[in-house]
C-alpha positions, 0 to 999 in steps of 0.5 A: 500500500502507497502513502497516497492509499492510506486514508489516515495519513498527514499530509505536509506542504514544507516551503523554505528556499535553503535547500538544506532546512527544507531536506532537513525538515522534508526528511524529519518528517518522513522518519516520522510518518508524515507524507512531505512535499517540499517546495522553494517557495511561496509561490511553488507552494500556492501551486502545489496547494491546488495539487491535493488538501494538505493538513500543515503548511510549514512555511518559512518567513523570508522567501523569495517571489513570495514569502511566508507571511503572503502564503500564509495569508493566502492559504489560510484564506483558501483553505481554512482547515489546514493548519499553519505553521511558520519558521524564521531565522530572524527575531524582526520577522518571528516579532512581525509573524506573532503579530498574526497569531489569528493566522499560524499556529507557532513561529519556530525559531531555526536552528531547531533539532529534528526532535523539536521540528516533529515535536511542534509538528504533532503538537499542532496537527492535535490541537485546535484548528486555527 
């Protein structure tokens, strides 16, 4: 049986433009059980959204073409049932992110552990939508 042929798996959309936090993150959470599809980008992650329903976006702050916060906003819109979560590097844009806390579940500070990244993953698909 595939992944796809499982009605209980989590489905997670990881968008960071640094290819070693999204191989990072995209191999944690498979080790854990989740299906991952990673993307670059903001962009690349709106249409990878329309591919299939997703329950977390892990999405990083600061990208190119669009950045966390406008595809956060955007998904969150589109698809109000999946849960969001956001990662940042820098104090100025987590500060700027927890004055969404309508939007994303947590802002994850990097660098983070394998077992903190699946930890706050897991936490967040059991707790409350939104």
């Amino acid at each position: 049986m595939t992944v796809e042929d499982q009605d209980d798996t989590l489905w997670v959309l990881v968008a960071d433009d640094e290819p070693s936090v999204r191989q990072f993150v995209e191999r944690a959470l498979n080790y854990a059980g989740y299906a991952v599809t990673a993307v670059a980008d903001g962009a690349q992650a709106v249409t990878e959204l329309a591919k299939r329903p997703y329950h977390l976006l892990l999405t990083d702050i600061v990208m190119p073409e669009m950045d966390g916060i406008a595809l956060s906003l955007k998904a969150a819109k589109d698809y109000p049932d999946m849960k969001i979560l956001m990662m940042s590097g820098y104090a100025n844009q987590r500060q700027r992110a927890h004055n969404l806390d309508f939007l994303a579940h947590e802002v994850i500070s990097k660098p983070f552990s394998l077992d903190e990244i699946t930890q706050r993953v897991k936490e967040t698909l059991r707790g409350p939508a939104g």
